[in-house]
PLY file of the C-alpha trace (Angstrom):
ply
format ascii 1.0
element vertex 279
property float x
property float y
property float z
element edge 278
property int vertex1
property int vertex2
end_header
72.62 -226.15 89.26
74.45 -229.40 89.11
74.25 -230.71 85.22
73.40 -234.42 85.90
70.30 -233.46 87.20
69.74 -232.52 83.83
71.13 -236.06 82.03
69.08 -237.51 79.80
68.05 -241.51 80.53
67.96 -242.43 76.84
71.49 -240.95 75.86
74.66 -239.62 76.41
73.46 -236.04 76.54
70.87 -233.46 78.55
68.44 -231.77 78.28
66.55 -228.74 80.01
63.19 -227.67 79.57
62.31 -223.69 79.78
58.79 -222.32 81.11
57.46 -221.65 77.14
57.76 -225.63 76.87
60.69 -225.09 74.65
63.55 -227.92 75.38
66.79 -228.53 74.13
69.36 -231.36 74.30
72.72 -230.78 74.65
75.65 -233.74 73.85
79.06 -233.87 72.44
79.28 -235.34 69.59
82.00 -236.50 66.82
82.58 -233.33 65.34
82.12 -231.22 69.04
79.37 -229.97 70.79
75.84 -229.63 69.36
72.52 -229.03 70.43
69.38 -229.42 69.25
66.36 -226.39 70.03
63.34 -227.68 68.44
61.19 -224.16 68.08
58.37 -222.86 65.77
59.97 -220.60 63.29
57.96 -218.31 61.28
56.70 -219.79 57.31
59.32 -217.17 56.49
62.31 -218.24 57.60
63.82 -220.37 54.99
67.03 -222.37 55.39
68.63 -224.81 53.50
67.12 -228.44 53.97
69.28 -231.05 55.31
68.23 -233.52 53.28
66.54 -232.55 49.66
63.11 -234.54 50.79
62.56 -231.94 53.34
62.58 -228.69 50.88
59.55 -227.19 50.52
60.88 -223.93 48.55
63.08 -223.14 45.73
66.95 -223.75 45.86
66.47 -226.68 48.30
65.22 -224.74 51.00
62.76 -225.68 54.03
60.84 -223.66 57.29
63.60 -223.84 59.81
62.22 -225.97 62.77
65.43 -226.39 65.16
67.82 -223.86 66.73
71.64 -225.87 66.12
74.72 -224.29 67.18
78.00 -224.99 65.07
81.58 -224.28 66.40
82.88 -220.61 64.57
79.37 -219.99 63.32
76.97 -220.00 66.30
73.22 -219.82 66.96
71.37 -220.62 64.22
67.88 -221.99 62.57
68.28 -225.02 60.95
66.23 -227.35 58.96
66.62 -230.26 60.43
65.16 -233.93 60.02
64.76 -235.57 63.17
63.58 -239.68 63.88
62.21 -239.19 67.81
60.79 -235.81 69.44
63.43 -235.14 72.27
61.89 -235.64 75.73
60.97 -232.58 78.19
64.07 -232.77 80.79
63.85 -230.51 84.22
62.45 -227.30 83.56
64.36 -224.33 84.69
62.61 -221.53 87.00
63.30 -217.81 86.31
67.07 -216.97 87.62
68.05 -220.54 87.47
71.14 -221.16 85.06
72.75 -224.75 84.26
75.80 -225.23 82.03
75.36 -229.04 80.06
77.79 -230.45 77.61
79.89 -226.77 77.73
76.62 -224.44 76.79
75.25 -222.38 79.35
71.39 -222.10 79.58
69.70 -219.40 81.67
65.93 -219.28 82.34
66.01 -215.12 82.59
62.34 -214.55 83.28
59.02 -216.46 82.76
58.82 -215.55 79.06
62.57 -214.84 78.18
65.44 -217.65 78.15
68.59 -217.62 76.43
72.05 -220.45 75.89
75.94 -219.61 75.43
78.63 -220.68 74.46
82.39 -219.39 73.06
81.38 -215.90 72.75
78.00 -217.01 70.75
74.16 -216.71 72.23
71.06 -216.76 71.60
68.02 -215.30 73.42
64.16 -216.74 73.36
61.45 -213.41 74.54
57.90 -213.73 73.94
58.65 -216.26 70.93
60.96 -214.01 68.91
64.58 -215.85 68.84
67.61 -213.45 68.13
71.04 -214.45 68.21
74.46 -212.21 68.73
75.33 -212.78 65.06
71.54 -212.18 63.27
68.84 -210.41 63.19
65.82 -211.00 65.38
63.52 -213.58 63.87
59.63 -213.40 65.17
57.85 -216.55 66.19
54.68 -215.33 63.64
55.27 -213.84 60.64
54.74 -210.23 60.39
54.42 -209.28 56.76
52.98 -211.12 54.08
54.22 -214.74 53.63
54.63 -214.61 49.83
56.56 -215.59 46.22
56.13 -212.60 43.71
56.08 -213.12 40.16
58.95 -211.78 38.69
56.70 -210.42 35.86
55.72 -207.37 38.60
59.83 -206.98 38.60
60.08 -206.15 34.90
61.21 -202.78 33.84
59.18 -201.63 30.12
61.11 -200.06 27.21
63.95 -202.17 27.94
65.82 -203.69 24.78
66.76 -207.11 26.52
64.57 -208.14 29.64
65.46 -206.06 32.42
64.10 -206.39 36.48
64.41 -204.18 39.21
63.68 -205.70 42.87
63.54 -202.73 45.54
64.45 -204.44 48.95
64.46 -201.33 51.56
62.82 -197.89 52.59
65.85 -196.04 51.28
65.26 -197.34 47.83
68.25 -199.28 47.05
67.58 -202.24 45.14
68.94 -205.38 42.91
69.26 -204.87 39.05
68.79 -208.13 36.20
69.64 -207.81 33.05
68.95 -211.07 30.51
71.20 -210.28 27.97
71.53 -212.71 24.94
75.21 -214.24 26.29
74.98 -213.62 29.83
73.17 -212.65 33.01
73.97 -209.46 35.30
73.26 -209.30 38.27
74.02 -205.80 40.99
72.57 -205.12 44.28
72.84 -201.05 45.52
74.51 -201.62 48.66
75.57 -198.59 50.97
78.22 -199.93 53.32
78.98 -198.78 56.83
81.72 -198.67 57.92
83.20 -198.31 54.23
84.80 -201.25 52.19
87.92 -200.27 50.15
88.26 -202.68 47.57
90.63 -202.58 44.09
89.06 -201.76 40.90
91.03 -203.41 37.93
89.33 -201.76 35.97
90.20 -198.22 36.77
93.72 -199.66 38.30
92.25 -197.70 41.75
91.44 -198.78 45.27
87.65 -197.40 45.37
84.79 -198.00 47.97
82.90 -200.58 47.09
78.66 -199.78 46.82
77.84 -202.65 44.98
77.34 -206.53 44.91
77.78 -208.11 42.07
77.39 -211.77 40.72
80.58 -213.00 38.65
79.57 -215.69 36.35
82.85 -216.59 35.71
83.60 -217.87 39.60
79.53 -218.45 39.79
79.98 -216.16 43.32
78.62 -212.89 45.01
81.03 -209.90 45.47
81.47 -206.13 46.51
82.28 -203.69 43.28
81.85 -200.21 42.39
79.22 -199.07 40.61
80.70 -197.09 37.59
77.27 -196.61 35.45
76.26 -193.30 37.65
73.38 -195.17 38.77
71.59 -194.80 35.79
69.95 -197.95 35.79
68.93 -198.20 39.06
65.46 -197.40 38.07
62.44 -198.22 40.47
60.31 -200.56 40.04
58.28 -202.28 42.84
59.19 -202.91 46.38
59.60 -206.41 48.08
58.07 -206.02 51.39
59.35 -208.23 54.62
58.50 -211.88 54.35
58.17 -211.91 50.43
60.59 -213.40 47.94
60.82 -213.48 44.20
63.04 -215.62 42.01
64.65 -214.12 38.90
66.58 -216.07 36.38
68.76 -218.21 39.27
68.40 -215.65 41.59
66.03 -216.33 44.48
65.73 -212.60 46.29
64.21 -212.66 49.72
63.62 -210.04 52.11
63.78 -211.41 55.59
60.76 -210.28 58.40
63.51 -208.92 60.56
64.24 -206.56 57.22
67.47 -208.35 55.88
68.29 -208.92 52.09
69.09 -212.09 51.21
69.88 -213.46 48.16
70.92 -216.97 46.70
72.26 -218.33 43.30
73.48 -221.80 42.93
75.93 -222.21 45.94
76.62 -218.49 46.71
74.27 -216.49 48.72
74.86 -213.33 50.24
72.97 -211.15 52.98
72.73 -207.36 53.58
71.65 -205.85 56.85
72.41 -202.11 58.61
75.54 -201.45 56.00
77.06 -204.67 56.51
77.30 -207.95 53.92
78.17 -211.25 54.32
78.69 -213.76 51.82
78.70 -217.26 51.53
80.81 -219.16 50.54
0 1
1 2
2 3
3 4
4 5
5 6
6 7
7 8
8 9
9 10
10 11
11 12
12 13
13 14
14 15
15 16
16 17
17 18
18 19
19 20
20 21
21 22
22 23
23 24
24 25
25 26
26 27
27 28
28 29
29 30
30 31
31 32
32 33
33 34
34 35
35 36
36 37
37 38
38 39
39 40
40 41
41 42
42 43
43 44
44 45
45 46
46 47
47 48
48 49
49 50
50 51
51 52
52 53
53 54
54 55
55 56
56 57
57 58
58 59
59 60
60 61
61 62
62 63
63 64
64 65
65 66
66 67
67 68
68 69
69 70
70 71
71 72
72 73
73 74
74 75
75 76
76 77
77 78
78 79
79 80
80 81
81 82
82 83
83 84
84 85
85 86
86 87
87 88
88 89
89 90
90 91
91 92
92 93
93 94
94 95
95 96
96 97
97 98
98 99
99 100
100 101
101 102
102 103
103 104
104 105
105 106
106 107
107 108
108 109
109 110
110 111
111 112
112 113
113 114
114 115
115 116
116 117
117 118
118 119
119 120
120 121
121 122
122 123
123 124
124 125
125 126
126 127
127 128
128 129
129 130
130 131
131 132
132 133
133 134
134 135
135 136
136 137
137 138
138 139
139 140
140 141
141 142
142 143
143 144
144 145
145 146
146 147
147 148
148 149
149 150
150 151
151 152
152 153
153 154
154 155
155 156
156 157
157 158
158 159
159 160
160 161
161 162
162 163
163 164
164 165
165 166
166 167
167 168
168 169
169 170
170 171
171 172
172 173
173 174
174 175
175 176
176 177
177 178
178 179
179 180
180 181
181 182
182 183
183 184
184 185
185 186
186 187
187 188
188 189
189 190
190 191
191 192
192 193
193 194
194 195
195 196
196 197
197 198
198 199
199 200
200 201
201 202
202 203
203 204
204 205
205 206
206 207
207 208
208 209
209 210
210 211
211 212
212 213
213 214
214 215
215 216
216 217
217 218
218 219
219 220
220 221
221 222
222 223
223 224
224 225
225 226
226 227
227 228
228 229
229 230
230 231
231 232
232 233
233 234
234 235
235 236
236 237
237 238
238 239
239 240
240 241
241 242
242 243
243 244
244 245
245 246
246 247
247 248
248 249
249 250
250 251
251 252
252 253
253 254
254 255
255 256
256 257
257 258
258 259
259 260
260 261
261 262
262 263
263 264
264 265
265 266
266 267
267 268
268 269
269 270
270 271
271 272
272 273
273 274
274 275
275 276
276 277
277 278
């Protein structure tokens, strides 16, 4: 379909309107092309605020309420403060595509749509929104919406206090220990395919099964776990859509069944033997 029947009156942009009522506009901006999704996310899906009045949860985070896309990264939700609800534009019948501003919308069926761009999408079906790069995120949450103490964490008999967080059905889990000079922090996580990485401490290149927090660079990495696993003693579970916060660390598992967990600036995530870290 030809794009400026798409053009938005008030603007420089478009916008397109699917049959669920969802619409997005679509411009280029100053920093390249961006669009704007307004869509109900679940309570559970927490992303960082874009401004610190919007945060609702620890660590300045908010109830994404906006699918953005962002050159390199993709589809994403986004917490996002917005001055004006963007307008309906034409609505799209099923089969109908239109590409606006370089992304490609397609209205697949009357409860399914999706948008492209560069290699990245993201698809709309029945209110669940998964992207190429994520997990799928539901459009109602589907475990309980909750903050555990981290009191139902703690391990007893321990000399210093000690928490155990068990984040999947395989029983691997994150380890705290509140030492007197420092924290540690370790996450059990089986990797597939395997990561080789170089243990100094050993002088050997070893696969890595762990994540650990370094307090000296104040950021997530892979290590090797060389304790046997001894301390990796169960403790309670953290279902989907619940979080706890120990010490700095806020742990969440995700609805779609992702680990995620943030300290300070660093955050990592852990999904079907694969991490990725940020920064």
């Amino acid at each position: 379909m030809p794009a400026e029947a798409f053009r938005d009156d008030n603007s420089d942009g478009y916008t397109v309107t699917f049959s669920d009522g969802t619409t997005c506009a679509a411009w280029i901006g100053n920093e390249g092309p961006l669009i704007d999704c307004p869509f109900k996310f679940p309570e559970t899906t927490l992303v960082q605020a874009e401004i610190p009045p919007m945060a609702t949860h620890p660590g300045n985070k908010a109830v994404a309420n906006v699918i953005r896309y962002e050159a390199g990264e993709g589809f994403a939700p986004k917490a996002l403060y917005t001055e004006r609800p963007i307008e309906p534009g034409r609505k799209l019948i099923p089969g109908e595509k239109v590409t606006l501003a370089g992304f490609t919308f397609e209205q697949i069926s009357g409860s399914s749509f999706s948008g492209s761009r560069d290699g990245y999408s993201f698809t709309v079906t029945d209110g669940k929104f998964t992207s190429n790069d994520s997990e799928p995120v539901p459009n109602s949450s589907t475990g309980p919406d909750s903050n555990r103490s981290a009191e139902e964490f703690l391990l007893p008999g321990t000399s210093v206090k000690t928490y155990s967080v068990i984040f999947d059905e395989d029983q691997n889990n994150c380890f705290i220990n509140l030492s007197s000079s420092e924290v540690y922090f370790s996450c059990g996580v089986p990797l597939d395919p395997p990561v080789i990485i170089h243990n100094e401490a050993i002088g050997k290149d070893v696969p890595a099964d762990i994540v650990v927090f370094d307090n000296e660079s104040r950021k997530f990495r892979l290590s090797q776990d060389l304790s046997g696993g001894t301390h990796y003693q169960p403790k309670s579970v953290l279902n989907p859509g619940e979080s706890v916060t120990i010490a700095d660390f806020e742990i969440r598992r995700e609805t779609g069944g992702a680990l995620s967990v943030e300290s300070g600036d660093s955050s990592f995530t852990y999904l079907n033997g694969k991490t990725t870290f940020s920064p």
